[in-house]
N, C-alpha and C positions, 0 to 999 in steps of 0.2 A: 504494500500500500504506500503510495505517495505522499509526502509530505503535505501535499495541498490537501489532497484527500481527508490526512487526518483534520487539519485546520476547520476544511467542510464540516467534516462530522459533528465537531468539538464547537464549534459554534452554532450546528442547529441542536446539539444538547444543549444548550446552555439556555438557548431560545424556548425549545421544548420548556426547560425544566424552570423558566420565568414566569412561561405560560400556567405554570403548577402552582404558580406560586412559593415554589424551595429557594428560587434566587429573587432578590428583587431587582425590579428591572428600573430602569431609568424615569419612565414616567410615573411611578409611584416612588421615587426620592423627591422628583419635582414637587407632588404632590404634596409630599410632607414638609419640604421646605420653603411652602406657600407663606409661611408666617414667620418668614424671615423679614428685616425690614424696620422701616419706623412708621409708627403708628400713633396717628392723634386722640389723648385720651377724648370720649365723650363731652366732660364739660368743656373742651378745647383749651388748655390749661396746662398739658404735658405732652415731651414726644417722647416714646419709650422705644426704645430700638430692640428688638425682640433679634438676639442670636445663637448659635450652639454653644454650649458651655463643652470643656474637656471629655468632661463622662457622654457624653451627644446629647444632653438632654437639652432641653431650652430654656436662656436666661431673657432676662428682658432688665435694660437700665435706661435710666433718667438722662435721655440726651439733650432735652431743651424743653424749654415754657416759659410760662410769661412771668418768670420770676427766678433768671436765675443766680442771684443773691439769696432763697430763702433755705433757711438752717433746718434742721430735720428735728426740732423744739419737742415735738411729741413723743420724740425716741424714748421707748420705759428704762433703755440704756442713757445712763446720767452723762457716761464721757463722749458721747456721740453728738450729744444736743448739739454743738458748735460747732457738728459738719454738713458741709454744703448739700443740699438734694440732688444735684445734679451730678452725673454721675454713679449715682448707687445703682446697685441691682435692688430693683424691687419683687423681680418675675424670678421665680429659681425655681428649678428640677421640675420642669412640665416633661413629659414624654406623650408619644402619640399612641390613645387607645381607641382609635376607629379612624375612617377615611376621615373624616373632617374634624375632629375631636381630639383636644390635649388635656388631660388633668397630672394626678400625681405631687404637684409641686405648690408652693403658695407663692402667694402675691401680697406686700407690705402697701399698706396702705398712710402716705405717709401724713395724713390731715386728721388720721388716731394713734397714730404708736404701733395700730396693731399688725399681725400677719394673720393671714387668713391661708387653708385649702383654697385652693383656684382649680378653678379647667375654664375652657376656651374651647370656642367653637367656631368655627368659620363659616360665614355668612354666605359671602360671595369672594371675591379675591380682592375686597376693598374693604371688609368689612370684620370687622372679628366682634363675636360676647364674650366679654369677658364676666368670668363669675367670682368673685370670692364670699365663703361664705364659714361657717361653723359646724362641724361635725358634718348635718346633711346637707345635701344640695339648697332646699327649702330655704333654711336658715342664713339667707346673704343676700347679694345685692350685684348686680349685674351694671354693666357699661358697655355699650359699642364704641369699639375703638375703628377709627378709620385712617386707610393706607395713607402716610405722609409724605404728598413728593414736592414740598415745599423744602426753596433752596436752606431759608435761614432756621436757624434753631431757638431763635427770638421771637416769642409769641408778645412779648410785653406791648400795650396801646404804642409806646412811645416811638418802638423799631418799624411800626407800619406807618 
C-alpha cells in the first residue's frame, strides 16, 4: 500500500470517526468558542472580555466601563477594597454542558461583594444570558450581555 493511500485512508477515518462524534471536528470548536470576545454588560456599564483560562475553561475580566477609576469597595476581602475593577476576572471556570450552554463556574458580582454559580446561554451570536444565582437556578438574577465591537473601552458620558 502506498503512502498516499494510507494518508487517504487515515483521513477519511478521522472524518468517519468526527462524524461519530469520538473526535471533534472543527465546526463544533467554533461553536464552543462563540463566547469568546467582549461583551457589553446589560445595564451598559461594563465590557467583560470572556476568554480560555489555562485549564480550557472560560474566564471572563473587566476590560472597560464607564468608570474606570472605581475600587472594588464591596470586596468582603478588606485588603482588596483599594483595587481597581478593571481588570479582575469576574467570570471563572465556566465549561461547556450542551451546544449552547456554559455553567460550572461563578460570576463576582462587583456592586455586592458577592460571587454567585453562573451559567450562560447563548442567545444568538450577539447575545449571551447571563445567570448568577444561589444554590438553584431559580434563586438569581439574569443579564443579556451583548457582543462588543466598539473601538474604545471608555463607556464614561465624558469619552463620547
Amino acid at each position: 500500500m502506498s503512502r498516499g493511500s494510507r494518508a487517504v485512508r487515515s483521513a477519511l477515518a478521522a472524518l468517519v470517526l468526527s462524524g461519530l462524534g469520538l473526535f471533534p471536528c472543527a465546526a463544533q470548536q467554533a461553536r464552543v468558542d462563540v463566547i469568546l470576545g467582549r461583551w457589553l454588560t446589560e445595564p451598559r456599564d461594563g465590557i467583560i472580555e470572556i476568554s480560555r483560562a489555562n485549564d480550557d475553561s472560560y474566564q471572563g475580566r473587566i476590560v472597560g466601563g464607564n468608570d474606570p477609576h472605581r475600587l472594588d469597595v464591596h470586596n468582603p476581602d478588606s485588603s482588596r477594597r483599594q483595587q481597581l475593577l478593571l481588570g479582575q476576572s469576574i467570570l471563572l471556570g465556566m465549561h461547556q454542558d450542551g451546544a449552547s450552554s456554559w455553567s460550572g463556574g461563578t460570576i463576582y458580582d462587583p456592586d455586592s461583594g458577592r460571587s454567585y454559580k453562573c451559567h450562560i446561554e447563548l442567545i444568538d451570536q450577539d447575545h449571551l444570558k447571563v445567570r448568577g444565582f444561589i444554590g438553584l437556578s431559580l434563586l438569581g438574577r439574569s443579564q443579556t450581555w451583548t457582543r462588543y465591537l466598539g473601538a474604545s473601552l471608555d463607556l464614561s458620558p465624558a469619552a463620547h
